[in-house]
C-alpha positions, 0 to 999 in steps of 0.5 A: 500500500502506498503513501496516497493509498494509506492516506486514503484509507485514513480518510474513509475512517467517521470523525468521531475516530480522531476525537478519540484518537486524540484524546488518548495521545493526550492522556498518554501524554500525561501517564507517560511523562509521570512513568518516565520520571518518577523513580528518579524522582522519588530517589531525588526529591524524597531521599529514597534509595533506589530499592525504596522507589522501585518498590513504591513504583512498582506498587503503583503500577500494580494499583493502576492495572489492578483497577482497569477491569472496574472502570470497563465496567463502571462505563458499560454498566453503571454512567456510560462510556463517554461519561467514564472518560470525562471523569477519569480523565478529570481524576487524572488532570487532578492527580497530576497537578497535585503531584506538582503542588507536593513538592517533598510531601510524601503524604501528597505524592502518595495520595496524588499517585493513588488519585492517579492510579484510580483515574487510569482504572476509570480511563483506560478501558473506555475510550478503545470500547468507544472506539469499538462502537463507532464500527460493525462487527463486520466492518472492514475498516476496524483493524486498521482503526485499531492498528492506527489507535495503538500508534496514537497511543505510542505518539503520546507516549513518544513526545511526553518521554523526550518533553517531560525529563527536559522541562523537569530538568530545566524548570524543576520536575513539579513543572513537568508534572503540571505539563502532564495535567495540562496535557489531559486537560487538552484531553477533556477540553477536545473531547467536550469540544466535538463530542457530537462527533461520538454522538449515539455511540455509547454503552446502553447506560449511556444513552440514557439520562444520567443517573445521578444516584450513580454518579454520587455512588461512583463519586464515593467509591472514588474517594474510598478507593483513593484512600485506601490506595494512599494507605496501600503505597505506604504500606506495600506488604498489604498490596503484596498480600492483598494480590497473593490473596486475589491471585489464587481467588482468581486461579481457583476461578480459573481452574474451576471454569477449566473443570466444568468444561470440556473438549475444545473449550477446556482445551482453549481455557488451558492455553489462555492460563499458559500464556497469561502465566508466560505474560507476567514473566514479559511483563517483569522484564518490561518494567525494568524500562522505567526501574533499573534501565533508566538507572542504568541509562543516567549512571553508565550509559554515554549520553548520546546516540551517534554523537547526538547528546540526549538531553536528559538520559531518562528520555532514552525511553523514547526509544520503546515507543519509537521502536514500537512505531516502527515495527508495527506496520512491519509486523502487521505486513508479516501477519498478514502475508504469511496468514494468506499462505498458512505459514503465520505462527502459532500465538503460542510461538510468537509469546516465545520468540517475543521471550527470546527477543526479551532475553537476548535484551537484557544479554546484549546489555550484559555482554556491552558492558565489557566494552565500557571505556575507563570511566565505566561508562558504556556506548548508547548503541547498546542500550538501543540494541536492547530497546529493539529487541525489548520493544519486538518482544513487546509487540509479539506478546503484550500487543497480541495479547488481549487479542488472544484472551477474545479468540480463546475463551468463551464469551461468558467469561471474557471479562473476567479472563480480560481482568486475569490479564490486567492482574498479571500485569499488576502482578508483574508490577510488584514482581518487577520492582522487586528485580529492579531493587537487585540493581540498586546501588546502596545509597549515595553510590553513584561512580559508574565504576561501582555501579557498573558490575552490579547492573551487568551481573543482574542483566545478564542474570535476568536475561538468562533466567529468560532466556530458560523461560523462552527454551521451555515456551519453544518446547511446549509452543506445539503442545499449546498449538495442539491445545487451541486447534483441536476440536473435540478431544477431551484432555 
């Protein structure tokens, strides 16, 4: 397809798409510009050591994927779609701006990253279900509505990981958490601007004049919610028993729904669970980007990409949404041709090879560590290597896996298996700040020539852990295969 083809096609989507689509650039503008810097700034400006904030980091992005589920319902059944955005898009706009008024207060962080965290959970699921509304089941137009919707996401992300380390840098970092709100404000100011262009598309909720029982109701869960997650940041071991406490509800549940099924359904039921579980050892590896990558980047890695400086190294991130740009109309070519022929791999196949590409990461950074200069200070070119690889490995599991929970299980329980997903993200997030902290220097270490060990043996452990993982996802790939496209056998 050619450039006039492509910009054709775009043309041919209804209006109300790139309502949407802006809304989420500005919304990920916001959340990833707090992403990029908050374990540094929790390390500078709270005094923390580097294992104290990847645990509070990690924490908060548990709370952030642990509360997506409840927002896709509170939009579907309780205010509406349309409804949901605008009010998790204003909790957000407030978490952000009192992340800049907190300054040192370590009572406000907590509470303006729990407002954060709830506002996300509201948030996120709806504008995509929004977006859903806007086409047929049968539309043609719809994947590449959703091809075009993800590169929206990561333009967002793109511009708020380069803009929000510089202006922190440069006008102090409460600034650049105010730029994060006034991006979301963009957000709900577009939104409310042509919202007529989404008018009729919503949950049947939605459609009809808003209950402000409801609302009030959604209102005091908020409150509640926040509190008990400002309680929860400070008090980390109750979220890491809380999530022990739902992961084996929710295990139960899963094996429960196994064993009352049968034959083609049982079959895809057990590979759902394989792969969620393949999922959480991705996504532990995939908070080090923010965690110990970043460290690593601002302590040991030259500030420069072919001579070009990088004007704040925690913006080296940019590099996952830049890569993920790039690599999806490639792979989504690839899916498609080789789907034509029957020569497309298994789903099972390419969360291994994604595993590989993860592990190869974390090794490629291991092995460019013995070309450090004497300084101890290694070339970006690496670190590059290592977001290519990370951000392919990205693409064949996280980007294929909500696609993957929709064609496998049963549409009786396709929230909850939607909602196992998102858990095994949160717990990854709390997983991931624990293997962060194996990096973490003791405080007020900062020579590279101290720091620089430390990283290469942790990366070349982790990578080698996934590199175990990955071997053992290619040996059970054509058993997982086998398990999705058998019929009627009964396992």
């Amino acid at each position: 397809m050619d450039i006039a083809e492509q910009n054709n096609e775009v043309r041919k989507h209804p209006k109300g798409f790139y309502v949407i689509a802006f809304i989420e650039i500005w919304e990920r503008f916001g959340y990833g510009g707090l992403h990029t810097v908050l374990a540094l700034f929790l390390t500078k400006n709270l005094g923390m050591t580097d294992a104290q904030s990847f645990s509070v980091y990690g924490t908060f992005v548990a709370l952030v994927f642990a509360f997506m589920s409840v927002g896709g319902y509170i939009g579907d059944k309780v205010l509406g779609t349309q409804r949901t955005i605008i009010l998790g898009a204003v909790t957000l706009m407030v978490g952000y701006f009192i992340m800049g008024l907190a300054n040192s207060d370590i009572t406000l962080i907590y509470a303006a990253l729990a407002i954060v965290a709830v506002g996300n959970g509201l948030f996120k699921a709806n504008p995509s279900s929004l977006l859903s509304k806007l086409y047929s089941k049968d539309d043609p137009r719809i994947d590449g509505a959703f091809t075009i919707y993800y590169m929206a996401i990561n333009v967002g992300f793109l511009i708020s990981m380069i803009a929000i380390p510089y202006l922190g840098a440069r006008y102090g970092a409460t600034f650049g958490f105010y730029v994060c709100g006034g991006g979301v404000f963009l957000a709900i100011a577009s939104f409310l601007a042509f919202r007529k262009l989404v008018k009729g598309f919503d949950s049947p909720v939605g459609l009809e004049p808003i209950k402000y029982k409801n609302l009030l109701m959604v209102a005091v869960g908020i409150i509640i919610t926040v509190t008990v997650s400002t309680f929860m940041l400070q008090n980390i071991k109750v979220v890491r028993f809380l999530l022990l406490l739902v992961g084996i509800t929710v295990v139960g549940v899963f094996f429960r729904e196994i064993f009352k099924s049968n034959g083609t359904e049982r079959n895809r039921l057990i590979a759902a669970f394989i792969l969620i579980l393949e999922a959480i050892v991705f996504y532990t590896l995939s908070q080090q980007m923010p965690m110990s990558l970043n460290f690593f980047a601002i302590r040991n890695v030259e500030h420069a990409i072919l001579g070009i400086p990088v004007g704040n190294p925690q913006s080296f991130q940019a590099l996952n949404p830049f890569f993920i740009m790039l690599l999806s109309p490639i792979l989504a070519w690839m899916y498609t041709h080789f789907g034509k022929q029957g020569r497309d791999l298994s789903i099972a196949t390419k969360f291994a090879v994604g595993m590989v590409c993860c592990s190869f990461s974390f090794l490629i950074l291991s092995f460019g560590a013995k070309f450090a200069n004497e300084q101890g200070i290694v070339s970006a070119n690496w670190l590059v290597a290592n977001y290519f690889f990370s951000s392919l490995g990205e693409l064949l599991i996280s980007g294929l896996g909500l696609a993957m929970v929709a064609k496998l299980v049963p549409q009786r329980i396709v929230g909850f298996v939607m909602g196992s997903w998102f858990l095994s993200i949160s717990a990854a997030g709390i997983i991931g700040g624990w293997v962060a902290s194996l990096t973490a220097a003791p405080k007020g270490i900062t020579d590279p020539l101290q720091t620089l060990p430390v990283y290469s043996n942790v990366f070349f452990e982790i990578g080698a852990v996934a590199g175990i993982v990955a071997i053992l996802m290619l040996i059970t790939a054509p058993k997982i295969k086998h398990l999705i496209e058998k019929k009627e056998e009964v396992v």
